[in-house]
VMD Tcl script that builds the backbone (N, CA, C; Angstrom):
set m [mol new atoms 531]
animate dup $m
set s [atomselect $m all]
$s set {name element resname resid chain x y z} {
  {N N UNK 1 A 37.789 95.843 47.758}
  {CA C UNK 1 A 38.538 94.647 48.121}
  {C C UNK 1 A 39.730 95.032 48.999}
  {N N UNK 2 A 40.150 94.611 49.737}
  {CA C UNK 2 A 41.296 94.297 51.062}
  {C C UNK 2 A 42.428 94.330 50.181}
  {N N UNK 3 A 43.701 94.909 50.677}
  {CA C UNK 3 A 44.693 94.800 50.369}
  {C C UNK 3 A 45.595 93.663 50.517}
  {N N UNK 4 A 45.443 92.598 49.477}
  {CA C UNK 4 A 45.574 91.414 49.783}
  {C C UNK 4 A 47.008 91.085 49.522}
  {N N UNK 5 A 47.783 91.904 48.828}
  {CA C UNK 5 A 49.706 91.878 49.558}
  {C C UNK 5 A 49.993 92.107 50.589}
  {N N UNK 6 A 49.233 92.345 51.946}
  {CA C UNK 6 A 49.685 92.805 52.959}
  {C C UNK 6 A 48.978 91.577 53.780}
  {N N UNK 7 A 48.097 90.847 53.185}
  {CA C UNK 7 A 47.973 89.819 53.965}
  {C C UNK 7 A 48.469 88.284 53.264}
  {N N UNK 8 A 48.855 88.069 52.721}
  {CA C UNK 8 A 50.067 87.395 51.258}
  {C C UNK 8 A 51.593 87.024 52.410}
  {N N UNK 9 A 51.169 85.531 52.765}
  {CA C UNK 9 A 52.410 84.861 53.460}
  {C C UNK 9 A 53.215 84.102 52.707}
  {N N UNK 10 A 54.384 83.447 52.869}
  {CA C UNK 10 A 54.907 82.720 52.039}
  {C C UNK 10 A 54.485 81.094 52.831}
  {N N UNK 11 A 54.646 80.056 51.720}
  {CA C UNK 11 A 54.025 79.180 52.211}
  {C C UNK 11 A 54.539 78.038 51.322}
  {N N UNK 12 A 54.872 77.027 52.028}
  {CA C UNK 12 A 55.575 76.024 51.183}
  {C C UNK 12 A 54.842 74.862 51.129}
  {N N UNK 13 A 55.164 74.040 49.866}
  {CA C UNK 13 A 54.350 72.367 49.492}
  {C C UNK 13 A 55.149 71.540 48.725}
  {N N UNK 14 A 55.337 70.206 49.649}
  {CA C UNK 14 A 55.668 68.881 49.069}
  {C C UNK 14 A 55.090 68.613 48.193}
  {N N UNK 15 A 55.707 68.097 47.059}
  {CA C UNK 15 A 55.888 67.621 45.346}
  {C C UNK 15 A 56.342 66.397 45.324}
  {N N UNK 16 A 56.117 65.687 44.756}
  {CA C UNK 16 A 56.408 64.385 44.189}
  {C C UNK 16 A 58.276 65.281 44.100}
  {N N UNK 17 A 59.002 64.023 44.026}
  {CA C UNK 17 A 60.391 64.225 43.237}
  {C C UNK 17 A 60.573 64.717 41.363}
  {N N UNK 18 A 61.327 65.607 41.369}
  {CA C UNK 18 A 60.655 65.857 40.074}
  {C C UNK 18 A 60.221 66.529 39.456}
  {N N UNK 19 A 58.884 66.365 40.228}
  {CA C UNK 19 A 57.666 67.206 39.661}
  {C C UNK 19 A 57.469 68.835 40.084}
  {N N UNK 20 A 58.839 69.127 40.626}
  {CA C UNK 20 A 58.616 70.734 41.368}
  {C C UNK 20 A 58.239 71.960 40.076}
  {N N UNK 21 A 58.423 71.540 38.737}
  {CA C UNK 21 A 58.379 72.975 37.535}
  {C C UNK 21 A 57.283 72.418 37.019}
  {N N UNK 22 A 56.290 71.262 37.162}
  {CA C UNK 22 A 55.599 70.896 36.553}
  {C C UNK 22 A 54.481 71.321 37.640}
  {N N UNK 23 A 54.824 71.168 38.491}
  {CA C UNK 23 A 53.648 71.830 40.062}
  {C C UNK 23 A 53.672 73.280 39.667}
  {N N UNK 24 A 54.313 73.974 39.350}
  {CA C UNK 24 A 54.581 75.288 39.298}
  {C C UNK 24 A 54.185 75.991 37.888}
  {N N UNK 25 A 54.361 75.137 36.970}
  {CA C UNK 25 A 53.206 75.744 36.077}
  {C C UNK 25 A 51.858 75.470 36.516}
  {N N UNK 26 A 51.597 73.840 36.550}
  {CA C UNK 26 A 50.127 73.709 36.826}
  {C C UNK 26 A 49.273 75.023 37.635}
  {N N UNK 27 A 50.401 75.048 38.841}
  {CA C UNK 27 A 49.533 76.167 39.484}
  {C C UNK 27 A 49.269 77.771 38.631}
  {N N UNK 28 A 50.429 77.821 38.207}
  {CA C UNK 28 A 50.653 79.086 37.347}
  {C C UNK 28 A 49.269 79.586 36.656}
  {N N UNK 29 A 48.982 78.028 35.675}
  {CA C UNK 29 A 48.004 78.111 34.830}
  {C C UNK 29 A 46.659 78.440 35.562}
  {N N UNK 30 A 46.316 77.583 36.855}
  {CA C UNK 30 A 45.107 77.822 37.442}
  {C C UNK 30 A 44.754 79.096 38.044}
  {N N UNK 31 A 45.971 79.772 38.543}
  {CA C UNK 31 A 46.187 81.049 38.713}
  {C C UNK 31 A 45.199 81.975 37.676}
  {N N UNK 32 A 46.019 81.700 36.382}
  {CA C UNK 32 A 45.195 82.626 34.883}
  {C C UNK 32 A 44.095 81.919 34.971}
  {N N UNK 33 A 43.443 80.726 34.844}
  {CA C UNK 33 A 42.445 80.459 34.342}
  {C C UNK 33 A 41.413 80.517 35.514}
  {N N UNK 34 A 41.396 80.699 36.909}
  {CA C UNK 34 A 40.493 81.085 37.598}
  {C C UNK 34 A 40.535 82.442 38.349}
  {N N UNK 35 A 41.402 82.931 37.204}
  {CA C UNK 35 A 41.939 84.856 38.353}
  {C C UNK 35 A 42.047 85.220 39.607}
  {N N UNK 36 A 42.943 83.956 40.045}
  {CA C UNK 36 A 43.476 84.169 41.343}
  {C C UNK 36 A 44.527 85.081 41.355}
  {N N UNK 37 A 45.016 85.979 40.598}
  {CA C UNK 37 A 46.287 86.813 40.485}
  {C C UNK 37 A 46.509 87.363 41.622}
  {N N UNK 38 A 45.271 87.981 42.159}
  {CA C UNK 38 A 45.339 88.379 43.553}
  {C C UNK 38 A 45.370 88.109 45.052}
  {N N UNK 39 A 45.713 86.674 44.764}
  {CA C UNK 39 A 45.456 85.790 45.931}
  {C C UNK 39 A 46.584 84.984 46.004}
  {N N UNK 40 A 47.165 84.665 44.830}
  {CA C UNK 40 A 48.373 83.667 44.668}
  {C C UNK 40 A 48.973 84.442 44.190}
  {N N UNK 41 A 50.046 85.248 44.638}
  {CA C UNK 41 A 50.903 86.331 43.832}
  {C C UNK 41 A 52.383 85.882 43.670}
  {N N UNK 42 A 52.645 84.707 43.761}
  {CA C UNK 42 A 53.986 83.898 42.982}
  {C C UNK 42 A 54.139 82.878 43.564}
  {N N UNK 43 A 54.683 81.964 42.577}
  {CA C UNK 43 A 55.402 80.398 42.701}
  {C C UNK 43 A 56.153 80.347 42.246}
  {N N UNK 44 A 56.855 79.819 43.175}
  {CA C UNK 44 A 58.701 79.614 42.935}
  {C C UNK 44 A 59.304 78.302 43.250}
  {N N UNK 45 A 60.454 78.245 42.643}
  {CA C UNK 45 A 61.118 76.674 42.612}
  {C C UNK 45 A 62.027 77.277 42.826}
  {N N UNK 46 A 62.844 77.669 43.778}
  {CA C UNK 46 A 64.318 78.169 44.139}
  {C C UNK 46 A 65.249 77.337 43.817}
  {N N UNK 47 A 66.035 77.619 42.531}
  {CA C UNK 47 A 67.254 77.259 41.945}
  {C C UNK 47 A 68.928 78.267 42.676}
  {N N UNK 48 A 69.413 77.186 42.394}
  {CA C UNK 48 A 70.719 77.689 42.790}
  {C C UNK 48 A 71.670 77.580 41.209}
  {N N UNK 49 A 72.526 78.635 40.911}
  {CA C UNK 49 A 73.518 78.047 39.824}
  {C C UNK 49 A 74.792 77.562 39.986}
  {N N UNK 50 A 75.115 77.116 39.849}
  {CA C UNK 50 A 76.237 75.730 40.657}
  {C C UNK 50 A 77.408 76.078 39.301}
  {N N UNK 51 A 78.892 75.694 39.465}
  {CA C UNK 51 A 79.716 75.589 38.365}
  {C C UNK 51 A 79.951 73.902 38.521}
  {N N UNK 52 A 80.155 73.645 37.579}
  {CA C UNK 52 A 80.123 71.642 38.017}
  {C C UNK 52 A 81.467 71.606 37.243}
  {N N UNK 53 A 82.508 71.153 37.362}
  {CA C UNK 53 A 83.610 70.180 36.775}
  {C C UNK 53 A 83.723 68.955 36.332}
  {N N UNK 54 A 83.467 68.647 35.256}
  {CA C UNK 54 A 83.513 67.014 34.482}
  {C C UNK 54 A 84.242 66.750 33.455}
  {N N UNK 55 A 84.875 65.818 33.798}
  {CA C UNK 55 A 85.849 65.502 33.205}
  {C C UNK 55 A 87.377 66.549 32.011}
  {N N UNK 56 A 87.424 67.471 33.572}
  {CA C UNK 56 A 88.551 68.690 32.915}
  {C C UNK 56 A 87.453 69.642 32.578}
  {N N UNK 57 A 86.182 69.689 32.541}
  {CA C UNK 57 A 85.456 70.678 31.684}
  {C C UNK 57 A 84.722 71.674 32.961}
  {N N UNK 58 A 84.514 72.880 32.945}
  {CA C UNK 58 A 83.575 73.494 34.020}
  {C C UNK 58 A 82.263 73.761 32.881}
  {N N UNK 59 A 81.256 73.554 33.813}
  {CA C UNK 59 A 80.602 73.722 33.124}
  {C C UNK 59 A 79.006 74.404 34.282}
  {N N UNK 60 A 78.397 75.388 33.347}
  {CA C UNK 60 A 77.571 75.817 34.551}
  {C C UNK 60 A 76.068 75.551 34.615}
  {N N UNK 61 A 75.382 74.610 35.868}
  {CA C UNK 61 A 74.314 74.285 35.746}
  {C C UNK 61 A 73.576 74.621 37.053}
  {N N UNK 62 A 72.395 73.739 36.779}
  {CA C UNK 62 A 71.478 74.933 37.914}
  {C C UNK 62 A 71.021 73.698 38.417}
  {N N UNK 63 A 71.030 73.811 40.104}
  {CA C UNK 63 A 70.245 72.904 40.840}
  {C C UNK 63 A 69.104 73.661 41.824}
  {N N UNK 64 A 68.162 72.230 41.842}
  {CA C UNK 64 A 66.755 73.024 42.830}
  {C C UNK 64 A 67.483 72.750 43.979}
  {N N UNK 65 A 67.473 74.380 44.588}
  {CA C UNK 65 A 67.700 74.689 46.308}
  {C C UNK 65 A 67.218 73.456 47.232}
  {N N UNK 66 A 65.672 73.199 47.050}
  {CA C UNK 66 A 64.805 72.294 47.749}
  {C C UNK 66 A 64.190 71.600 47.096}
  {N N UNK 67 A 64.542 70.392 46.616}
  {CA C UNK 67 A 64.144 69.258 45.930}
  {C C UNK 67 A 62.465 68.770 46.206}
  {N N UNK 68 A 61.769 68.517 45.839}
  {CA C UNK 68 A 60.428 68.309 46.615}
  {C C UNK 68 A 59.668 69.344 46.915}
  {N N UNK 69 A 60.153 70.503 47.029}
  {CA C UNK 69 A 59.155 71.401 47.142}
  {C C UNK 69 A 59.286 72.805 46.597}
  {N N UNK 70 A 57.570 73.448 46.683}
  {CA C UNK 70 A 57.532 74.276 45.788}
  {C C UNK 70 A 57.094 76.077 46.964}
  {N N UNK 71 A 57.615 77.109 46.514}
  {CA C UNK 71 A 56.959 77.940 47.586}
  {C C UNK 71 A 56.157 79.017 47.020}
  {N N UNK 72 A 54.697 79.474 47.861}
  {CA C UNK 72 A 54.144 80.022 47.502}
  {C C UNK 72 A 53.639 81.301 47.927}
  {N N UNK 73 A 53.590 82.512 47.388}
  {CA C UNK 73 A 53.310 83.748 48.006}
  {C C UNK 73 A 52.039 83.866 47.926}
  {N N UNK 74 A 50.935 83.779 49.291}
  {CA C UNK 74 A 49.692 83.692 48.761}
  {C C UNK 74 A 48.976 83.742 50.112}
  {N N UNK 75 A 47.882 84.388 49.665}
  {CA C UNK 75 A 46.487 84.456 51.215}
  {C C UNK 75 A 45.576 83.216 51.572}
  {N N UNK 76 A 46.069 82.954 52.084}
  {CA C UNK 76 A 45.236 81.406 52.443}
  {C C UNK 76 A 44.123 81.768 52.601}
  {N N UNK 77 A 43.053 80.735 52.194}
  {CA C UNK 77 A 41.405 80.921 52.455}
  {C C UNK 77 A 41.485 79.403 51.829}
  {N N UNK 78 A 39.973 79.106 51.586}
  {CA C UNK 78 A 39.937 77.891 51.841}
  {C C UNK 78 A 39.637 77.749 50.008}
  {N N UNK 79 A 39.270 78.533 49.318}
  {CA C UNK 79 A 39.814 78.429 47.626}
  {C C UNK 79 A 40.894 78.442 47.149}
  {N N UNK 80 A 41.789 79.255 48.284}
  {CA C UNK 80 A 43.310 78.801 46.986}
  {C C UNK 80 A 44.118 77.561 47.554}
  {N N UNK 81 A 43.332 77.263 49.110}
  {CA C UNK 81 A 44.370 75.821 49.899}
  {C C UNK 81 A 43.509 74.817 48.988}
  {N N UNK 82 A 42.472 74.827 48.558}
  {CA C UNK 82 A 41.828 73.628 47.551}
  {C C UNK 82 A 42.306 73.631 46.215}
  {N N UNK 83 A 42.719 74.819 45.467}
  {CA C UNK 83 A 43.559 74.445 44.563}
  {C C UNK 83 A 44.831 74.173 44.344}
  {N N UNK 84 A 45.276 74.585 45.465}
  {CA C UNK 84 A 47.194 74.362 45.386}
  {C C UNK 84 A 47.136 72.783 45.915}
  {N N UNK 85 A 46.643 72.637 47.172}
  {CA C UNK 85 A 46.819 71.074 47.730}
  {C C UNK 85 A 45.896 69.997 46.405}
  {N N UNK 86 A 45.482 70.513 45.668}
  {CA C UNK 86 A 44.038 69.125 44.774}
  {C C UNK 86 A 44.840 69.197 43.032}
  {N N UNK 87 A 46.507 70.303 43.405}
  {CA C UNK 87 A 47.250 70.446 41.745}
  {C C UNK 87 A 47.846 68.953 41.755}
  {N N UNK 88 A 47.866 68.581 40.535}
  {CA C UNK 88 A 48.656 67.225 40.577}
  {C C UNK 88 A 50.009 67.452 40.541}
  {N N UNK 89 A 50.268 66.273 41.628}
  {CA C UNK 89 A 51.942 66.659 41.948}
  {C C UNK 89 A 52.240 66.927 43.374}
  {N N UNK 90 A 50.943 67.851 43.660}
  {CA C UNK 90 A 51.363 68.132 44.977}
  {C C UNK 90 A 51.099 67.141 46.384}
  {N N UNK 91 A 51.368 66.731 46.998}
  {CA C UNK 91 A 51.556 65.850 48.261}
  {C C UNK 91 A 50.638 66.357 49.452}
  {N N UNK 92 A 50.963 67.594 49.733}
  {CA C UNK 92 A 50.267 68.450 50.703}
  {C C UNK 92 A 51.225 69.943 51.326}
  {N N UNK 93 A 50.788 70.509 51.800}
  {CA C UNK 93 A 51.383 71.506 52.483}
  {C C UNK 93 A 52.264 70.986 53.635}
  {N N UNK 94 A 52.749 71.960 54.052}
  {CA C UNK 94 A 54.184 71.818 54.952}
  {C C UNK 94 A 53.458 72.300 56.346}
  {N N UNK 95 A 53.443 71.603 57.191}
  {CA C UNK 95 A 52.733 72.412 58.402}
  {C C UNK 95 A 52.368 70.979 59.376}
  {N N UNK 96 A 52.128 71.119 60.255}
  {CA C UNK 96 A 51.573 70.049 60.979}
  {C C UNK 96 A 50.174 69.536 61.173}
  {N N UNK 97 A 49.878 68.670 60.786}
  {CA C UNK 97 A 48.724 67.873 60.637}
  {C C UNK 97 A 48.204 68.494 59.476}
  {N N UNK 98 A 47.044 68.858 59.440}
  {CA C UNK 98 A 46.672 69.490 57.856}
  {C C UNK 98 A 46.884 71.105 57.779}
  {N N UNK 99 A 47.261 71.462 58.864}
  {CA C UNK 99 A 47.116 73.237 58.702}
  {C C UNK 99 A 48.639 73.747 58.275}
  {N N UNK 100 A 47.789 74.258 57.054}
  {CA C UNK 100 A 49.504 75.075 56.531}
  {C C UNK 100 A 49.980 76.166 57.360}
  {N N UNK 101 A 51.452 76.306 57.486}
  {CA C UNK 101 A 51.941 77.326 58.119}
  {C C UNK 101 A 52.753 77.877 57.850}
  {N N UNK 102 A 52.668 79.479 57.528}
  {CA C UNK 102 A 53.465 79.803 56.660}
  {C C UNK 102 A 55.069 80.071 57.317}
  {N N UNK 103 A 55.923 80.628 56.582}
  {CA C UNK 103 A 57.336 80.656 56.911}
  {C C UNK 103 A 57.263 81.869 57.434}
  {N N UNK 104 A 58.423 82.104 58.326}
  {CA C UNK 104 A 58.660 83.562 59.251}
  {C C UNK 104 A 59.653 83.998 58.919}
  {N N UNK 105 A 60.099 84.775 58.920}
  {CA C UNK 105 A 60.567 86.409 58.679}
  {C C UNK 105 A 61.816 85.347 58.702}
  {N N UNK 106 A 62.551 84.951 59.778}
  {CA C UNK 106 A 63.528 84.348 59.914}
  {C C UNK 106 A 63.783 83.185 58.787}
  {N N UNK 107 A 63.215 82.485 58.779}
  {CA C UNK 107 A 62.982 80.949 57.807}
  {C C UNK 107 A 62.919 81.600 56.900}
  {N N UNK 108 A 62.630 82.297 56.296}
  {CA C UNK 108 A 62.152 82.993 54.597}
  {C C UNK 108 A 63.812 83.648 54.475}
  {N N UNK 109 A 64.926 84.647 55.205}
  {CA C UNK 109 A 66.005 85.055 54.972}
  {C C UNK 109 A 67.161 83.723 54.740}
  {N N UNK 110 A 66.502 82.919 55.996}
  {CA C UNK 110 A 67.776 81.779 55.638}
  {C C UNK 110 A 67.943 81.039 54.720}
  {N N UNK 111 A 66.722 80.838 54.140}
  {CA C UNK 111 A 66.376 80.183 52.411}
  {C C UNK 111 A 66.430 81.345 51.316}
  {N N UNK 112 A 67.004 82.681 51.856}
  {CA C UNK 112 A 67.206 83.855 50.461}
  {C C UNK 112 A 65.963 83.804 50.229}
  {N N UNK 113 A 65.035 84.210 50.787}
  {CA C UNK 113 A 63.791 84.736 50.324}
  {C C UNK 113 A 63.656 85.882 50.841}
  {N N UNK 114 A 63.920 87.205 49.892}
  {CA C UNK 114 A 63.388 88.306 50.879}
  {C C UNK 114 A 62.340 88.604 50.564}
  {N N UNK 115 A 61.545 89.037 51.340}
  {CA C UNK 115 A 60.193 89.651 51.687}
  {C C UNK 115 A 60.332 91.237 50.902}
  {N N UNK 116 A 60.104 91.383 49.552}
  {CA C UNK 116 A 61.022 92.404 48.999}
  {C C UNK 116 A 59.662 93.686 49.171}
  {N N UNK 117 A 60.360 94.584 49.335}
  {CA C UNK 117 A 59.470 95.653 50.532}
  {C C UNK 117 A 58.546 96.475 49.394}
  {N N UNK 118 A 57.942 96.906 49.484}
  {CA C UNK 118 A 56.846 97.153 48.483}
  {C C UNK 118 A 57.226 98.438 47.435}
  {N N UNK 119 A 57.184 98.638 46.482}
  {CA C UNK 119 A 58.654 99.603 45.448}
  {C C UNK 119 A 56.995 100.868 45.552}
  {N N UNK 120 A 57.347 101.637 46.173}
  {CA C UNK 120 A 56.583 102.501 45.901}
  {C C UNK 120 A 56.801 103.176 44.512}
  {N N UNK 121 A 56.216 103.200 42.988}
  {CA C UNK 121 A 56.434 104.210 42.044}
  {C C UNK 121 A 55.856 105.440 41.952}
  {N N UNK 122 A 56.385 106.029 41.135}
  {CA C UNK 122 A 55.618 107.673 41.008}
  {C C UNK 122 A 54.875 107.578 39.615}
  {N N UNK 123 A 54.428 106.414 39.056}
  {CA C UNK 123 A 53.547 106.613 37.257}
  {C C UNK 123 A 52.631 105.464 37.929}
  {N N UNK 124 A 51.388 105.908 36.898}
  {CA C UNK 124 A 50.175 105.108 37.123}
  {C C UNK 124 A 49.758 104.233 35.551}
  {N N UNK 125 A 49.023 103.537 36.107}
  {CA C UNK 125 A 48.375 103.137 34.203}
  {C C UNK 125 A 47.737 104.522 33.193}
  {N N UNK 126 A 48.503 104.602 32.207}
  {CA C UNK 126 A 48.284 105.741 31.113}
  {C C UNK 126 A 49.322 106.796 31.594}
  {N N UNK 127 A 50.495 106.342 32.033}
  {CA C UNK 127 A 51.145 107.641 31.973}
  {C C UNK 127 A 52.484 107.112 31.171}
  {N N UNK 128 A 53.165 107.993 30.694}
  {CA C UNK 128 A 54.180 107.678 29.831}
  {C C UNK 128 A 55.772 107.576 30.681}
  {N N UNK 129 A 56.382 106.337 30.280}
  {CA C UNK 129 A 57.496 105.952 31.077}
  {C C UNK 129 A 58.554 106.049 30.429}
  {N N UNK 130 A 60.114 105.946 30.654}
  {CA C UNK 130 A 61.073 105.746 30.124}
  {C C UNK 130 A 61.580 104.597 30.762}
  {N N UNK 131 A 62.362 104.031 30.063}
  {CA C UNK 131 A 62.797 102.271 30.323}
  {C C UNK 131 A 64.146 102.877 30.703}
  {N N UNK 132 A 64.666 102.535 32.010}
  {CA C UNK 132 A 66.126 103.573 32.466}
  {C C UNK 132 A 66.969 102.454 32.696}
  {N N UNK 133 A 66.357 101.129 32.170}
  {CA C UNK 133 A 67.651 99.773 32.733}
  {C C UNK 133 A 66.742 98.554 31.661}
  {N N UNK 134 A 67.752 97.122 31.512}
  {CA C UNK 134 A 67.722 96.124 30.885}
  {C C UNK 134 A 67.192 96.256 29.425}
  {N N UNK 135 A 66.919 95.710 28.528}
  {CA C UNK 135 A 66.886 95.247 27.504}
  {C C UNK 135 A 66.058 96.192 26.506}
  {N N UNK 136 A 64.920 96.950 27.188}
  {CA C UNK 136 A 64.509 97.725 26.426}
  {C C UNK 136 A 64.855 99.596 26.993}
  {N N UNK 137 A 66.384 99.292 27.422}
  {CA C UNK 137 A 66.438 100.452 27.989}
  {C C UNK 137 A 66.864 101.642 26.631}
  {N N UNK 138 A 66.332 103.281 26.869}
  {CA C UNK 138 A 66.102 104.193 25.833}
  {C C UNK 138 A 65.099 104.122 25.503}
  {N N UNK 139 A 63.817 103.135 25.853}
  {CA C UNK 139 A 62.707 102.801 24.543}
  {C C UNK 139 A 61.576 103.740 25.937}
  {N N UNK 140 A 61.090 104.705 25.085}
  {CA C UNK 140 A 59.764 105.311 25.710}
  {C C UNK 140 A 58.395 104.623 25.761}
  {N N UNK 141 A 57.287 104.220 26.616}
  {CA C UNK 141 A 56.367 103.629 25.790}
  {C C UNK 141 A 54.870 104.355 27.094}
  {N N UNK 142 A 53.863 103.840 27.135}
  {CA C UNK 142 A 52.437 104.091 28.447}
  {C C UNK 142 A 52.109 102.649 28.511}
  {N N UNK 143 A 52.061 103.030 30.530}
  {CA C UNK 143 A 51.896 101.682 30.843}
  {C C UNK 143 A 50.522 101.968 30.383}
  {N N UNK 144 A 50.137 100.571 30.364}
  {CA C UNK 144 A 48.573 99.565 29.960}
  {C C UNK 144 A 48.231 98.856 31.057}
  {N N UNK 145 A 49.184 98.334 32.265}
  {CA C UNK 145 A 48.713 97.685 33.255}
  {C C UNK 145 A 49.812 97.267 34.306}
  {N N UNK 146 A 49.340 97.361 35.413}
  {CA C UNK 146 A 50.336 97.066 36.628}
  {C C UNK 146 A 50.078 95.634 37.332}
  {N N UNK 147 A 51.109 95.337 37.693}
  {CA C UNK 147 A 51.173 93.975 38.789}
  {C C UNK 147 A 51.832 93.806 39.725}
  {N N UNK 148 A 51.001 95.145 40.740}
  {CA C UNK 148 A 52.100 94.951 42.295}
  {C C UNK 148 A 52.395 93.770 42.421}
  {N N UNK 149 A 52.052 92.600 42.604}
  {CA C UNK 149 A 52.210 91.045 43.205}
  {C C UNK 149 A 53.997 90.679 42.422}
  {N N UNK 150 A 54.041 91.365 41.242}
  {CA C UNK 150 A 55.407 90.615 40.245}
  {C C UNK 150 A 56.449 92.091 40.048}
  {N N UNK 151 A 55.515 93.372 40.843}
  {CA C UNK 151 A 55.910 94.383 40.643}
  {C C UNK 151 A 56.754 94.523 39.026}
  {N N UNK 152 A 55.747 94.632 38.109}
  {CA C UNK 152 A 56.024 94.745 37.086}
  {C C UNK 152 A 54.796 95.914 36.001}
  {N N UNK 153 A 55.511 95.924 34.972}
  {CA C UNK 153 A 54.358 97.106 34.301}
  {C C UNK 153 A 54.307 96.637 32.673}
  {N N UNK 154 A 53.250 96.626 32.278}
  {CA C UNK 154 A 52.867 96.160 30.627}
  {C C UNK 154 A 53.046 97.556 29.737}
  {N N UNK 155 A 53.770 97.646 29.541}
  {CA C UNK 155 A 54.049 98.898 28.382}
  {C C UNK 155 A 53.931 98.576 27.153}
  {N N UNK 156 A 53.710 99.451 26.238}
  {CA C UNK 156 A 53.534 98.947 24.660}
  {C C UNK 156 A 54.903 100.006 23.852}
  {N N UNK 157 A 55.327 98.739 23.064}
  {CA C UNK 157 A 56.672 99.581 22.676}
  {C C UNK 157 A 56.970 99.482 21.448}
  {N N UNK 158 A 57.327 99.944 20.277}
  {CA C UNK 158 A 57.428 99.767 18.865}
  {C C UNK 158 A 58.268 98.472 18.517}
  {N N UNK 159 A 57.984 97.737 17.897}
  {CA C UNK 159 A 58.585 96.561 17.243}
  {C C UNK 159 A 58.503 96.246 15.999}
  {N N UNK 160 A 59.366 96.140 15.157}
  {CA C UNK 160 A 58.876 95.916 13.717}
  {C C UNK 160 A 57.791 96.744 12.891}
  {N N UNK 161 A 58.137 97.771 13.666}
  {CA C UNK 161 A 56.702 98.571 12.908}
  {C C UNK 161 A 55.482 98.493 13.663}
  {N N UNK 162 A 55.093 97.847 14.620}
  {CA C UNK 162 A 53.524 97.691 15.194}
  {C C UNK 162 A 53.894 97.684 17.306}
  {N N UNK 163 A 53.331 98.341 17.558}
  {CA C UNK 163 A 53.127 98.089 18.949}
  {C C UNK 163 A 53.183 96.692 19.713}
  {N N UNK 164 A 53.949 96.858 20.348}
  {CA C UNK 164 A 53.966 95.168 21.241}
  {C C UNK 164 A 54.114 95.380 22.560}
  {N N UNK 165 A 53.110 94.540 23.419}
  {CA C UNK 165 A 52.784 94.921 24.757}
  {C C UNK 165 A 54.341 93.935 25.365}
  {N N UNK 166 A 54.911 94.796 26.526}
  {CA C UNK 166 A 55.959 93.735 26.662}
  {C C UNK 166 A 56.223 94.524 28.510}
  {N N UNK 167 A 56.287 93.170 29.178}
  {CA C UNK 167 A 56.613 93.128 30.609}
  {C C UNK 167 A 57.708 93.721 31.594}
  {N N UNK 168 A 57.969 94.663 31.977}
  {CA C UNK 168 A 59.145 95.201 32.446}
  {C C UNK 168 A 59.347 95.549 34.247}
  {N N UNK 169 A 60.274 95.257 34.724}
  {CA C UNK 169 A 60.341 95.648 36.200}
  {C C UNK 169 A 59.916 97.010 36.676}
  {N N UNK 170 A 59.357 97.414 37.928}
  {CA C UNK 170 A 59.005 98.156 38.164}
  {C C UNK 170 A 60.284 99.643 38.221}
  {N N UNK 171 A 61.689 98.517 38.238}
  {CA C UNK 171 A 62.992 99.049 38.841}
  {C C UNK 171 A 63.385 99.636 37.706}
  {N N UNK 172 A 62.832 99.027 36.639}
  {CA C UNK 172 A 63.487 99.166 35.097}
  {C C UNK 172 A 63.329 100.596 34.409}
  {N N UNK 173 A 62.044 101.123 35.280}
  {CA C UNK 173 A 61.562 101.881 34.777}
  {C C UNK 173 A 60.842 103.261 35.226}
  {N N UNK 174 A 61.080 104.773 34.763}
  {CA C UNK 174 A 60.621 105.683 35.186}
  {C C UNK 174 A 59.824 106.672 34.713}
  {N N UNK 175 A 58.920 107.688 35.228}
  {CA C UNK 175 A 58.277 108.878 34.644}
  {C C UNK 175 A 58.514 109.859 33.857}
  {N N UNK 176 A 58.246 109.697 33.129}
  {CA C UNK 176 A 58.690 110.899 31.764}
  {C C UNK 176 A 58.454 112.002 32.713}
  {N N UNK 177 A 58.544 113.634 32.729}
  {CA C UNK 177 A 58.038 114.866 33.301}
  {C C UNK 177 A 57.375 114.918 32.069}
}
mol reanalyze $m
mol bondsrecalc $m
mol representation Tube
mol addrep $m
């Protein structure tokens, strides 16, 4: 199979008002349930966190960047434009007349989207890692599975006594010698 992150554009779609986290699971789910993992490699609802002031109080909440729409990292073909455009919720793609078009290098920085450059690691599946940052940092465990697309790694790590498979950044984490 083709190295399908290297052909993986970003690509945006009108949503009902609203409906932008509810588009974004739906798709999420169809993602898992027809194993597009490799074809649709993220959906995003770009939030901003805002401090709001009411009445003497600050208080901190989160607004959608782009109201109405949802963006998607993904290889167009004509199976994943039939499931993203036929999710309920969605309106259609962003592009002129029916052809989607994805965002450019330029348009993707000015909306804080970086095109985040591919994390080359040095461990493979079955080799033993150390967690060198966030929440399970100190905890030794072997990855079980990789996901260039979320650049992330499934490690199994002691919990309560029993092994628990648990999701960690690629950044989070390094090669035992």
């Amino acid at each position: 199979m083709a190295d399908t992150a290297n052909e993986a554009r970003w690509y945006v779609v009108h949503t009902y008002s609203g409906y932008e986290n509810k588009v974004k699971a739906n798709i999420d789910k169809t993602i898992e349930n027809r194993h597009l993992e490799e074809q649709i490699l993220e959906v995003r609802v770009p939030i901003q966190e805002l401090v709001e002031i009411k009445n003497g109080q600050k208080k901190n909440v989160q607004r959608k960047m782009f109201p109405g729409y949802v963006f998607l990292n993904m290889v167009m073909n004509d199976e994943t434009w039939y499931v993203v455009r036929n999710t309920r919720g969605v309106t259609g793609f962003v592009g002129p007349g029916s052809k989607p078009v994805p965002l450019s290098e330029d348009e993707m920085k000015s909306m804080g989207i970086k095109e985040e450059a591919a994390i080359t690691v040095n461990f493979k599946e079955g080799d033993t890692v150390a967690v060198v940052a966030g929440v399970w940092k100190d905890t030794v465990g072997v990855v079980h599975r990789m996901d260039l697309g979320k650049q992330t790694a499934t490690i199994n790590v002691e919990l309560f006594g029993r092994e628990t498979p648990v999701e960690i950044s690629f950044s989070e984490i390094s090669k035992m010698n």
